[in-house]
TIMAR-636474 format. One line per 4 residues: number of its first residue (from 1); their letters; for each residue x, y, z of N, C-alpha, C, CB. Coordinates in steps of 0.05 Angstrom, whole numbers, plus 5000, padded with zeros to 4 digits. Atoms other than C-alpha are relative to their C-alpha. Glycine has a CB too. Example, Ala and Ser with C-alpha at 12.3 -4.5 7.8 and 13.67 -1.06 7.14 Angstrom:
BEGIN
1 = as = 5018/4976/5000/5246/4910/5156/5018/5024/5000/4980/5001/5025  4984/4976/4999/5273/4979/5143/4985/5022/5014/5009/5009/4971;
END
This chain:
BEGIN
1 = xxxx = 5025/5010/4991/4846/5018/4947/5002/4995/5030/4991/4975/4984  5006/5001/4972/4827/5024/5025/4988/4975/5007/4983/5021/5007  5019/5019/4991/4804/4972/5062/5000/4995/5030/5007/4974/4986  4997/5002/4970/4783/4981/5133/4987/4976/5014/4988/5024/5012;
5 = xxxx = 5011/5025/4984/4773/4917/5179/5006/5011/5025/5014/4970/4995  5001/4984/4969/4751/4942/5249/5022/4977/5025/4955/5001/5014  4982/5023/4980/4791/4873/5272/5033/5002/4990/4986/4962/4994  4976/5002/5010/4859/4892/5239/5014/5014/5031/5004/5017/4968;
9 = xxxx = 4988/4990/4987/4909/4916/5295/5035/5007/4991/4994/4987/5020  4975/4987/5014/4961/4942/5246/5031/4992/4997/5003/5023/5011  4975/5027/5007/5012/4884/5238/4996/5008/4975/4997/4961/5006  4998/4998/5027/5036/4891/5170/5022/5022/4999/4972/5006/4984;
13 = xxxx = 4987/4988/5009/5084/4935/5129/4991/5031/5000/5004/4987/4979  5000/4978/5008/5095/5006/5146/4998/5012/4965/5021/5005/5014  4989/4994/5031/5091/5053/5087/5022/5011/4990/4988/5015/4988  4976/4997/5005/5156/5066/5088/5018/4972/4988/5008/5012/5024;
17 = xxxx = 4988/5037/5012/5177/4986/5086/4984/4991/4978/4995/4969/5027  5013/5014/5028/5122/4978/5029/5011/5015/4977/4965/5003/4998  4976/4989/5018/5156/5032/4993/5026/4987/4984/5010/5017/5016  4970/5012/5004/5220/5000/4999/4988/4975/4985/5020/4992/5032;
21 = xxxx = 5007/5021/5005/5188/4935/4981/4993/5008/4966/4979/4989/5022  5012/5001/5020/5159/4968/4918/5020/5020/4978/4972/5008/5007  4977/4976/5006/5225/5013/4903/4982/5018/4990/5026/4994/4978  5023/4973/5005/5179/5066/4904/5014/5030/5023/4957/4986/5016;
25 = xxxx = 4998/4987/4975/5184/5134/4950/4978/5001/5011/5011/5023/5000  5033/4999/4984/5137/5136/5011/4984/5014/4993/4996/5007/5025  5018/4982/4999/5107/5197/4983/4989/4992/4975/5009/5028/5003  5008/5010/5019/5088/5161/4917/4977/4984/5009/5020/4989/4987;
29 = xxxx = 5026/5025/4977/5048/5114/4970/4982/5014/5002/5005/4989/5035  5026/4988/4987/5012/5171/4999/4987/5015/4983/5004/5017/5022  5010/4988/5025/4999/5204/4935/4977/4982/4985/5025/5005/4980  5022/5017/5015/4965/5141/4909/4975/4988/5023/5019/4971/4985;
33 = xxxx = 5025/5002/4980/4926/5130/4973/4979/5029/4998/5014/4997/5033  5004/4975/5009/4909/5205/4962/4973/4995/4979/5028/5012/4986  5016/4996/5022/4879/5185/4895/4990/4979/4987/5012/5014/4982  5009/5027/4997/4861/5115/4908/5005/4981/4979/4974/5000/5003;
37 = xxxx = 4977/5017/5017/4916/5086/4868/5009/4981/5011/5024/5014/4992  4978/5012/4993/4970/5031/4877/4986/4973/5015/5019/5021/5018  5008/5023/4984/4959/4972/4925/4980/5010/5022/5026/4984/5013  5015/4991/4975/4913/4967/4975/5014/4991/5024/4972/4989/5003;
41 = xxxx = 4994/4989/4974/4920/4988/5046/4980/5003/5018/5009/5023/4999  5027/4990/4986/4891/4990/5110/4998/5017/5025/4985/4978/5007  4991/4981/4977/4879/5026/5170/4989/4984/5031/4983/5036/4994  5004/5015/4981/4884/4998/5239/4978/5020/5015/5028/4992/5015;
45 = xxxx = 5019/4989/4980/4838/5019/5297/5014/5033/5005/5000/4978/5033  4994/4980/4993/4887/5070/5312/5008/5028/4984/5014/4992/5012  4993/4984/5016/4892/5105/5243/5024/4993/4987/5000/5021/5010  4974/5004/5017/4960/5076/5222/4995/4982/4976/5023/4987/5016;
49 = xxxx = 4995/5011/5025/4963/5059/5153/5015/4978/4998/5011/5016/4985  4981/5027/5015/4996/4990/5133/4986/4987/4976/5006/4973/5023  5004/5010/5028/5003/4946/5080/5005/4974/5005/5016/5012/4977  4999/5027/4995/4991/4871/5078/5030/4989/4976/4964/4985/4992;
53 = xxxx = 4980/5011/5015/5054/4836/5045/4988/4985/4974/5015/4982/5018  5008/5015/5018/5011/4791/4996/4984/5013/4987/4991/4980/5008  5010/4971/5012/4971/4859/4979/5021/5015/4980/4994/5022/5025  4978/4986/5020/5034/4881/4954/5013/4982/4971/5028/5007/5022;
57 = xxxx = 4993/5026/5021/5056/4815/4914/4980/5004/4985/5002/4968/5010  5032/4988/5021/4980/4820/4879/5007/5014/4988/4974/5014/5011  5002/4969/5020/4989/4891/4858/5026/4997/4985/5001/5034/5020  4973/5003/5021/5057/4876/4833/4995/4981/4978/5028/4988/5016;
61 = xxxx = 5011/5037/5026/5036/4806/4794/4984/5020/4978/4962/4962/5022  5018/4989/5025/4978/4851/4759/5020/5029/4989/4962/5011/5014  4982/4977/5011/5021/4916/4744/5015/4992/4977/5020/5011/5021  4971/4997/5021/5077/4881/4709/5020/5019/4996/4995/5000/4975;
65 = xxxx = 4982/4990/5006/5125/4924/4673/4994/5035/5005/5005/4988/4975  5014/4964/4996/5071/4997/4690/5008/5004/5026/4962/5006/4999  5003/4998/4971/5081/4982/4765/5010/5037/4996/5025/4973/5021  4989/4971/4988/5121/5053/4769/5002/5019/4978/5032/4999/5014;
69 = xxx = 5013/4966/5027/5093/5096/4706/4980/5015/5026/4966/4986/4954  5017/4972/4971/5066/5160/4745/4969/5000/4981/5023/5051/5002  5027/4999/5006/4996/5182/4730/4992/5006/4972/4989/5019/5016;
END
């Protein structure tokens, strides 16, 4: 789930460090951004994708034990 705030300036977790954070691979990230899966994400002014840290805790809390069943 996307969430663009025109006031974000892209502090937050690469998707590579949210990956890691979610023992996931990055391309599992971009696959579920893709298909508007997984945690939400947002995009700074400049187009870079990040991920809020407490966005990621959320999506993990509700997932439970599915977090990393594929589609």
């Amino acid at each position: 789930m996307q969430s663009n705030d025109d006031d974000d300036d892209g502090e937050g977790l690469s998707p590579v460090d949210a990956a890691e954070v979610l023992d996931l691979h990055p391309t599992t990230l971009a696959n579920w951004r893709t298909y508007r899966r997984g945690p939400a994400y947002r995009k700074a002014r400049n187009g870079r994708v990040f991920y809020r840290r407490t966005d990621l805790d959320e999506w993990l809390a509700k997932q439970g034990a599915h977090a990393r069943e594929p589609f």
